[in-house]
C-alpha positions in Angstrom: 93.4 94.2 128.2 92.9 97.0 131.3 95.8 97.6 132.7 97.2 96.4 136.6 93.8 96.5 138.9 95.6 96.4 142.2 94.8 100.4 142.6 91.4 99.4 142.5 91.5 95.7 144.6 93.1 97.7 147.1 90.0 99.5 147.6 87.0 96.5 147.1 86.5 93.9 148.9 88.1 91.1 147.2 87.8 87.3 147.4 90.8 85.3 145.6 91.0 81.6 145.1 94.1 79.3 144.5 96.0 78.9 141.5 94.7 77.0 138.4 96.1 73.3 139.3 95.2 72.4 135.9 94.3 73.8 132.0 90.4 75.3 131.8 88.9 77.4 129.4 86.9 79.7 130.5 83.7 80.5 128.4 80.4 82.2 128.5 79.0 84.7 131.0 80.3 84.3 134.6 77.3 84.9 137.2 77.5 86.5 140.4 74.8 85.9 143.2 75.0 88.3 146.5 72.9 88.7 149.7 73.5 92.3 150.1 72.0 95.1 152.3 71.9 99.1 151.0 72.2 102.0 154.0 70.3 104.1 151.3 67.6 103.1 148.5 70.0 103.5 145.8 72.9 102.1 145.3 75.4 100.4 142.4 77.5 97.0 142.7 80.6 96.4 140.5 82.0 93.0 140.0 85.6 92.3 138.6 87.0 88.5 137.8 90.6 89.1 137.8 93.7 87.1 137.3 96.1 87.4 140.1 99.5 86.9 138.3 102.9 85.3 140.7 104.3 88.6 141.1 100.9 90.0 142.6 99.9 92.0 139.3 96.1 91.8 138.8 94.4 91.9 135.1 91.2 92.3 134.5 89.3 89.7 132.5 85.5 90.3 132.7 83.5 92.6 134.6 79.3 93.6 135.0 77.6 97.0 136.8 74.3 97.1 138.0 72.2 99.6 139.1 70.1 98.1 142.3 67.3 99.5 141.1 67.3 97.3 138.3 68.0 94.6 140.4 64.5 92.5 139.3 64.6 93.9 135.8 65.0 97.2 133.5 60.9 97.2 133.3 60.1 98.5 136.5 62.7 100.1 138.5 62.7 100.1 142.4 64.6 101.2 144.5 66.2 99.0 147.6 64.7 99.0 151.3 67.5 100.2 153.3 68.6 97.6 155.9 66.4 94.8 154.1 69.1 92.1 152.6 68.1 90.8 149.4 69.5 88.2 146.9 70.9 90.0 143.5 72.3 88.2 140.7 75.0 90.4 138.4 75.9 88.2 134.9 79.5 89.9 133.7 80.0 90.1 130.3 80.8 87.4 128.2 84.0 86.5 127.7 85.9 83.4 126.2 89.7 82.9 127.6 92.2 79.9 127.7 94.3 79.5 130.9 97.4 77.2 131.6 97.7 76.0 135.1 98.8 79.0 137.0 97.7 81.8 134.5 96.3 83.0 131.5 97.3 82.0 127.7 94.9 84.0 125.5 92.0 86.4 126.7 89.3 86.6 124.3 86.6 88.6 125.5 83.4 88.4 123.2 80.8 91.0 122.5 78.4 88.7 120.8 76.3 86.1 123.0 77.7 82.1 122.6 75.8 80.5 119.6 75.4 83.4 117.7 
C-alpha cells in the first residue's frame, strides 16, 4: 500500500464521507462521473479513493488518470473547449478490499478484470 496521502489531500480538492457503520466489501472498478470545465484545451484529472483512518492518516486504496483528451475514447483524441463544462467519466482501477465498520481489514487490489 502507498504510503500517508495527506501531503497530497492537502493539495486536491477532497470530498470525504462518514465512517463505515457497517462491514462491506469493496469489489470491482469504482467509477467517477464529473461535470468539469478546462481554462485551456488540455488538461489531466486524477482521482484517489482513500481511507481516512481515526487518527487522520489517509491510505490510498485505488486510484485512475486520464488524459481529457481521451475523455470520449483513445481512438480519436480531442482536445477540451475551454470554458465549455462537459460530463467525463474516470473508472479507477480495480480493486477488491474487505473493510470492518470504521476501516479497512485486507486491501487486495487486482490487476486482472473480475471473472477472469
Amino acid at each position: 500500500m502507498p504510503g500517508d496521502q495527506r501531503v497530497d489531500d492537502a493539495f486536491s480538492a477532497v470530498w470525504q464521507s462518514e465512517p463505515l457503520a457497517q462491514c462491506r466489501d469493496i469489489v470491482g472498478a469504482p467509477v467517477v462521473r464529473l461535470v468539469l470545465a478546462c481554462d485551456r484545451a488540455q488538461g489531466q484529472v486524477a482521482v484517489r479513493l482513500n481511507h481516512v483512518h481515526p487518527d487522520g492518516a489517509s491510505t490510498r486504496i485505488t486510484y485512475g488518470v486520464l488524459n481529457l483528451s481521451h475523455r470520449n475514447g483513445p481512438e480519436v483524441p480531442e482536445a477540451m473547449v475551454p470554458g465549455r463544462a462537459e460530463e467525463i467519466t474516470l473508472c479507477l482501477i480495480i480493486l477488491r478490499i474487505g473493510c470492518r465498520r470504521g476501516g479497512i481489514a485486507s486491501p487486495c487490489p487486482c490487476q486482472t478484470p473480475i471473472g477472469r
